[in-house]
C-alpha positions in Angstrom: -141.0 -9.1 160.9 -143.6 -6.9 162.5 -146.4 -9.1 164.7 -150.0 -9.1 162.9 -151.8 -6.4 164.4 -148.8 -3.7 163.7 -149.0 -4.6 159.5 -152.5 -4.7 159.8 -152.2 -1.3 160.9 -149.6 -0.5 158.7 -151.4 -2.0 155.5 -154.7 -0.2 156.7 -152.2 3.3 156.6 -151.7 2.3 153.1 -154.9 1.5 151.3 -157.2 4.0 153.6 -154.9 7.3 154.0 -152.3 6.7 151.5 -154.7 4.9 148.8 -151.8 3.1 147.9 -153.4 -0.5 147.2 -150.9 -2.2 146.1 -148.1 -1.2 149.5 -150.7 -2.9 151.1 -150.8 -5.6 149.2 -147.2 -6.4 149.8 -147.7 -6.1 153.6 -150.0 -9.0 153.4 -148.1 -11.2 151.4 -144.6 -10.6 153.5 -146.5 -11.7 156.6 -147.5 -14.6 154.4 -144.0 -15.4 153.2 -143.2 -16.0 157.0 -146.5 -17.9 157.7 -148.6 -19.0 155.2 -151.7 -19.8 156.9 -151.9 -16.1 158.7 -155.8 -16.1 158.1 -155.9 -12.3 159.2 -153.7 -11.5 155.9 -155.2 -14.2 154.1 -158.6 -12.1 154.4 -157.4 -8.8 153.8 -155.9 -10.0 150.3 -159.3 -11.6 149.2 -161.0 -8.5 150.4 -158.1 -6.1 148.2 -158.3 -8.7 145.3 -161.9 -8.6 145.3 -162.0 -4.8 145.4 -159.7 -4.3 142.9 -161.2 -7.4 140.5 -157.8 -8.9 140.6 -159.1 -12.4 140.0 -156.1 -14.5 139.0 -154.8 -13.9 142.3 -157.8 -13.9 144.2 -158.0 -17.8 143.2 -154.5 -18.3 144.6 -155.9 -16.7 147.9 -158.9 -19.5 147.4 -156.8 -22.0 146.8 -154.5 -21.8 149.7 -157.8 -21.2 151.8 -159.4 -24.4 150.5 -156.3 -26.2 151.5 -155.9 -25.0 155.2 -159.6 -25.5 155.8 -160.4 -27.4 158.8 -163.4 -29.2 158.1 -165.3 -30.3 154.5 -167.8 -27.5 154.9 -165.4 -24.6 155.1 -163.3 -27.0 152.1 -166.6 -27.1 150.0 -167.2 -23.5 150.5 -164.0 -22.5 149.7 -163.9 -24.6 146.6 -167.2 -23.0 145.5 -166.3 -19.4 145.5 -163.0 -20.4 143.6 -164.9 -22.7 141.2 -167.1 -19.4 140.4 -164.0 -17.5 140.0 -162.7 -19.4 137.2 -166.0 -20.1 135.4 -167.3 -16.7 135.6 -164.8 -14.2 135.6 -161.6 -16.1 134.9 -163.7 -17.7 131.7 -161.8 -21.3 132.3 -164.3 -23.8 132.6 -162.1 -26.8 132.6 -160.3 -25.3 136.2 -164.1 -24.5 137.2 -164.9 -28.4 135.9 -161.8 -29.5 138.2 -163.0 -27.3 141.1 -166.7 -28.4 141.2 -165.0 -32.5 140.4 -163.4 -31.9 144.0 -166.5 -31.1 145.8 -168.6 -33.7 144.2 -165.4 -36.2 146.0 -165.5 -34.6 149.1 -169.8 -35.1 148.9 -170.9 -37.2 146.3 -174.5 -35.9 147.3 -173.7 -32.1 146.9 -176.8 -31.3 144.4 -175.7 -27.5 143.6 -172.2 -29.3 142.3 -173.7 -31.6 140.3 -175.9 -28.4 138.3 -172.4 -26.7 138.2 -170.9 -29.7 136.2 -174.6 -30.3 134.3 -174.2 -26.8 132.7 -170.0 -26.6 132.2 -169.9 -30.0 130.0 -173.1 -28.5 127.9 -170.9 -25.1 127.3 -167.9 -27.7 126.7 -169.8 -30.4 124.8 -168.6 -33.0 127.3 -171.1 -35.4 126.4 -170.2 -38.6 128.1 -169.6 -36.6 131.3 -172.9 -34.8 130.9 -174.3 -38.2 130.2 -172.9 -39.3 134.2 -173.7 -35.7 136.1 -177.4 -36.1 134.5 -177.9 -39.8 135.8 -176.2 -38.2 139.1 -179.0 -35.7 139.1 -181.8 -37.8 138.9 -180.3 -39.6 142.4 -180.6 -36.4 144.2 -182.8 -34.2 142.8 -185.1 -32.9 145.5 -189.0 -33.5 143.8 -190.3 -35.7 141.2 -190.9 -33.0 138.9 -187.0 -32.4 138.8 -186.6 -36.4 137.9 -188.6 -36.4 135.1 -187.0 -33.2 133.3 -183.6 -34.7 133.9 -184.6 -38.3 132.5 -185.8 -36.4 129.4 -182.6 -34.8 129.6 -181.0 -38.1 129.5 -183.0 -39.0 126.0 -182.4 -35.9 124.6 -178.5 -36.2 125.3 -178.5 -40.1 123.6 -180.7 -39.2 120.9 -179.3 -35.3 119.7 -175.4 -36.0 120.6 -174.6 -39.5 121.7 -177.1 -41.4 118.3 -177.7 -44.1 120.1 -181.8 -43.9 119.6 -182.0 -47.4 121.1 -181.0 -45.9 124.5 -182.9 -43.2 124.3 -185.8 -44.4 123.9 -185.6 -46.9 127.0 -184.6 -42.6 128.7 -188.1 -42.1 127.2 -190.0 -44.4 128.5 -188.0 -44.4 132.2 -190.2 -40.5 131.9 -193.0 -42.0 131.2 -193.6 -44.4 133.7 -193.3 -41.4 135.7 -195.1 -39.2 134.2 -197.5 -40.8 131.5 -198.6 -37.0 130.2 -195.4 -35.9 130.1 -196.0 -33.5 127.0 -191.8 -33.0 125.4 -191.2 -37.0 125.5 -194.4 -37.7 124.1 -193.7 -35.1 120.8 -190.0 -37.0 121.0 -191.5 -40.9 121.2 -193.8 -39.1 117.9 -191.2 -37.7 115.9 -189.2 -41.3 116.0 -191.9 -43.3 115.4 -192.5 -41.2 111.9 -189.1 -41.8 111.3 -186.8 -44.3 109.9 -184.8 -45.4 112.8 -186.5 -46.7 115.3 -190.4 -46.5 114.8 -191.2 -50.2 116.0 -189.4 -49.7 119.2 -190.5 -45.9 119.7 -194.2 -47.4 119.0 -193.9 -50.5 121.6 -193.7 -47.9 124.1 -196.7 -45.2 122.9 -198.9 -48.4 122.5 -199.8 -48.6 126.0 -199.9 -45.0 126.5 -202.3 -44.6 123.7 -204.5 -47.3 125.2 -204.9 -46.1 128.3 -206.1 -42.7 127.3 -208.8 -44.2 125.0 
């Protein structure tokens, strides 16, 4: 088999003066059929794949490079460009789901993850597991502003999808002890206490905010 520089050159011959993509394509790959971690042909096919929007074998490219990284942060990165590949142009979140999962094992604390996950089990009505990536989110998020939204988040989720009001109202008042003003949970707290459900328990937690204000 020709040594890496000479295909190189050879492949380059093929895509550049012969625009014949897909000779070059082959080069790569027989140089990978001797040695599967060449990272020179390993970068030429992403580059080709990428050009030509050949994604279903650009994640294989991905895949392979994810598994011969060296250390978690070229393993993360790697497993974020193919997690994007399957959500956004592959369309299959549960791969992407899969994908992002493996990050959040190498770092448990990997924040942009965790919004990955947050928005693929709302597009695949994974409640329960929405449920977890929110209570995740509220560990790491970066301000205080961020931990309210995602508490309310948390009520939302039990009250609209899980109906377990109980629950969320202990979410609701968890956002208000945080943020007494905090306009959404307020007009939620309202809307149960009118209601049949749970208007005692919805009210033991207004009552004090009420007070306060005058």
């Amino acid at each position: 088999l020709l040594d890496d520089p000479v295909c190189l050159y050879v492949a380059q011959i093929h895509e550049e003066v012969l625009e014949n993509h897909e000779e070059a394509i082959r080069v790569f790959k027989q140089v990978l059929s001797v040695d599967e971690a060449d990272r020179v042909s390993l970068d030429q096919l992403e580059r080709l794949y990428v050009r030509l929007a050949r994604w279903s074998d650009l994640k294989n490219v991905y895949s392979k490079k994810a598994e011969l990284a060296q250390t978690p942060s070229e393993k993360k990165q790697m497993l974020f460009v193919l997690g994007q590949v399957y959500d956004r142009e592959l369309n299959d979140p549960e791969r992407a789901i899969e994908t992002y999962t493996s990050i959040m094992d190498l770092d448990p604390d990997d924040y942009d993850a965790a919004q990955a996950l947050d928005r693929l089990y709302q597009q695949t009505q994974r409640w329960y597991d929405l449920l977890a990536v929110l209570e995740r989110q509220t560990e790491l998020a970066p301000n205080p502003g961020e931990v309210v939204s995602l508490k309310f988040r948390v009520g939302e989720l039990w009250r609209e999808h899980l109906k377990d009001l109980t629950r969320a109202v202990e979410a609701y008042r968890g956002v208000l002890q945080m943020d007494p003003t905090h306009e959404p949970t307020l007009r939620a707290l309202e809307a149960l206490m009118a209601g049949r459900d749970e208007p005692v328990l919805a009210a033991t937690v207004l009552e004090p905010i009420y007070e306060s204000a005058g």
